[in-house]
C-alpha positions as CSV (number, residue, x, y, z in Angstrom):
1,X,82.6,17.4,33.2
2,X,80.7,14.5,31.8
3,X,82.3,11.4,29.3
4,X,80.4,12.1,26.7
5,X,81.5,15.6,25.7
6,X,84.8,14.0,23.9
7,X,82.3,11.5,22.3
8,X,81.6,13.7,18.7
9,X,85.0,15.3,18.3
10,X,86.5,11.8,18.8
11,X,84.0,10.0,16.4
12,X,84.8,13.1,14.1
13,X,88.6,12.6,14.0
14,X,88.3,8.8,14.1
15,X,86.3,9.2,10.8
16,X,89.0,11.6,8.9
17,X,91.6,9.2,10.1
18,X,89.8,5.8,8.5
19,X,89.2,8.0,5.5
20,X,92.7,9.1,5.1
21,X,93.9,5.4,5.6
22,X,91.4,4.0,3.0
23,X,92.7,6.5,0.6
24,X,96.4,5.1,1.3
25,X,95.5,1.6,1.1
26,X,95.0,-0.1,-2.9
27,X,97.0,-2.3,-5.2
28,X,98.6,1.0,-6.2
29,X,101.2,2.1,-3.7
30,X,100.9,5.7,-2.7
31,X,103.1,7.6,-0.3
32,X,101.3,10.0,2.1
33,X,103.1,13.0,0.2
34,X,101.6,12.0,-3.3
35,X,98.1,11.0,-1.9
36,X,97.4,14.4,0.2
37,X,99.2,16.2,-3.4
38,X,96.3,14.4,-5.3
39,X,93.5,14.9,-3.0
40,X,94.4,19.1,-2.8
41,X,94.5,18.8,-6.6
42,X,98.0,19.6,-7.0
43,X,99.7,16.0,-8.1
44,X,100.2,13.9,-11.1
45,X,96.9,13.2,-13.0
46,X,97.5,9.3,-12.7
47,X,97.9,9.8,-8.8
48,X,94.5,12.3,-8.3
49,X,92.5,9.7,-10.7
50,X,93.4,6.6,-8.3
51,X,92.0,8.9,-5.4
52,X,89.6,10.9,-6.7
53,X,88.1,8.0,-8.9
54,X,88.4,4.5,-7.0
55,X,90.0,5.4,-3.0
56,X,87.9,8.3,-1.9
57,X,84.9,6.6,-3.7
58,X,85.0,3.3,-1.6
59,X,85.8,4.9,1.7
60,X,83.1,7.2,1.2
61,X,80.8,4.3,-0.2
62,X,82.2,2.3,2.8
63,X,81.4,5.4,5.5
64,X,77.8,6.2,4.3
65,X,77.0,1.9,4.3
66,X,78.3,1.2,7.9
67,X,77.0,4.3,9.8
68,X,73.4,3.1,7.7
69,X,74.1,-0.2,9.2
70,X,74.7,1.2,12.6
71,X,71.9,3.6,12.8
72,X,69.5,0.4,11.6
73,X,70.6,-1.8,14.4
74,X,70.5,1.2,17.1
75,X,67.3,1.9,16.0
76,X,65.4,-1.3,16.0
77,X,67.3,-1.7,19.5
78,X,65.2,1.6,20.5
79,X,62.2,0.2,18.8
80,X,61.6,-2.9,20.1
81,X,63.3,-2.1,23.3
82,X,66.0,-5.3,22.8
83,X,69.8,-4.6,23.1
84,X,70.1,-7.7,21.5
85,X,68.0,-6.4,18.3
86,X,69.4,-6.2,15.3
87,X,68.3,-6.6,11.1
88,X,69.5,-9.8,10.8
89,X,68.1,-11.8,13.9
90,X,64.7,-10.4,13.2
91,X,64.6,-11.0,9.4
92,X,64.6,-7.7,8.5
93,X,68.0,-8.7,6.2
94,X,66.4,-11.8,4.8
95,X,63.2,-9.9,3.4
96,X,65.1,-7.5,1.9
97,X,66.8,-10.4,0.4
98,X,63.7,-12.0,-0.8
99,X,62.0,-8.7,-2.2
100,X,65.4,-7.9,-4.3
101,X,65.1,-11.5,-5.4
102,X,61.1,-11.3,-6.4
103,X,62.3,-8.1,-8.4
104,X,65.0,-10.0,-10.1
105,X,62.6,-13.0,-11.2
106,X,60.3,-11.1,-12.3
107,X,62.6,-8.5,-14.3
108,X,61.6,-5.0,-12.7
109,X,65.7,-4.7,-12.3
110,X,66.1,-4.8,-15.9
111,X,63.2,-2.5,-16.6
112,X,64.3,-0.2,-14.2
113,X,67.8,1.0,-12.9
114,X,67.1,1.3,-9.1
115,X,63.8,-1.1,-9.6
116,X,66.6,-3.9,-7.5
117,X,67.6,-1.4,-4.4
118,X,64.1,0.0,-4.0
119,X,62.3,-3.2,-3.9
120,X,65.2,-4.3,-0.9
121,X,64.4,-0.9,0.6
122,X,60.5,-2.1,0.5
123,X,61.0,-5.0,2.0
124,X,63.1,-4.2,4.9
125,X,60.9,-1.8,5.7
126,X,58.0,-4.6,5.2
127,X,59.6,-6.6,7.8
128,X,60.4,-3.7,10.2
129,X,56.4,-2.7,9.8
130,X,55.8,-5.9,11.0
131,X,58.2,-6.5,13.4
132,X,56.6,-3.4,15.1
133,X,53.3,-4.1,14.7
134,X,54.0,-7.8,16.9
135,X,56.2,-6.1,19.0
136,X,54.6,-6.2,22.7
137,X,53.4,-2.8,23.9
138,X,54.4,-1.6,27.3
């Protein structure tokens, strides 16, 4: 019996559990009872909009943008064959950053709704191109 074969049901159940606590935590205090009554579509309709709308939104938002952060960093460890690899040490972050801020300046963001997160998009992948293309080959 190997360690890893409790590795995905554990992620799995770590997820739900971060999930239900997001949808717990807010400005608006809601028992376990109500939230789980809201999220099955069975309790007030001020309770299911706070979950439905704003809770299960962000955790989900929240989810999707630190596994995409994770599986960045894993893979430019993989790439460049670095444990200590990762987007912002290599500059991958900054031109992103500069990219988003050349589509700004130049008002593609205004002429376009996702003009500002596709030019980012561009230049991280601009960086990681070159990043690769320096990298040593073994």
């Amino acid at each position: 019996m190997t360690r890893t074969r409790w590795l995905i049901p554990g992620l799995v159940v770590g997820i739900v559990i971060a999930l239900v606590a997001a949808c717990l935590l807010g400005s608006v205090p809601l028992p376990p009872a109500r939230m789980a009554a809201a999220l099955l579509g069975m309790g007030e309709p001020g309770d299911m909009l706070v979950v439905w709308q704003v809770r299960l939104p962000r955790a989900l938002a929240a989810l999707v943008a630190g596994g995409a952060l994770g599986l960045s960093g894993a893979a430019l460890q993989g790439l460049l064959r670095n444990p200590l690899a990762e987007p912002g040490v290599l500059g991958v972050s900054a031109m992103a950053a500069l990219f988003a801020t050349v589509a700004l300046f130049y008002g593609l963001a205004a002429l376009m709704p996702f003009a500002l997160p596709l030019a980012a998009i561009a230049g991280a992948l601009a960086a990681t191109a070159i990043i690769a293309w320096a990298a040593p080959r073994t």
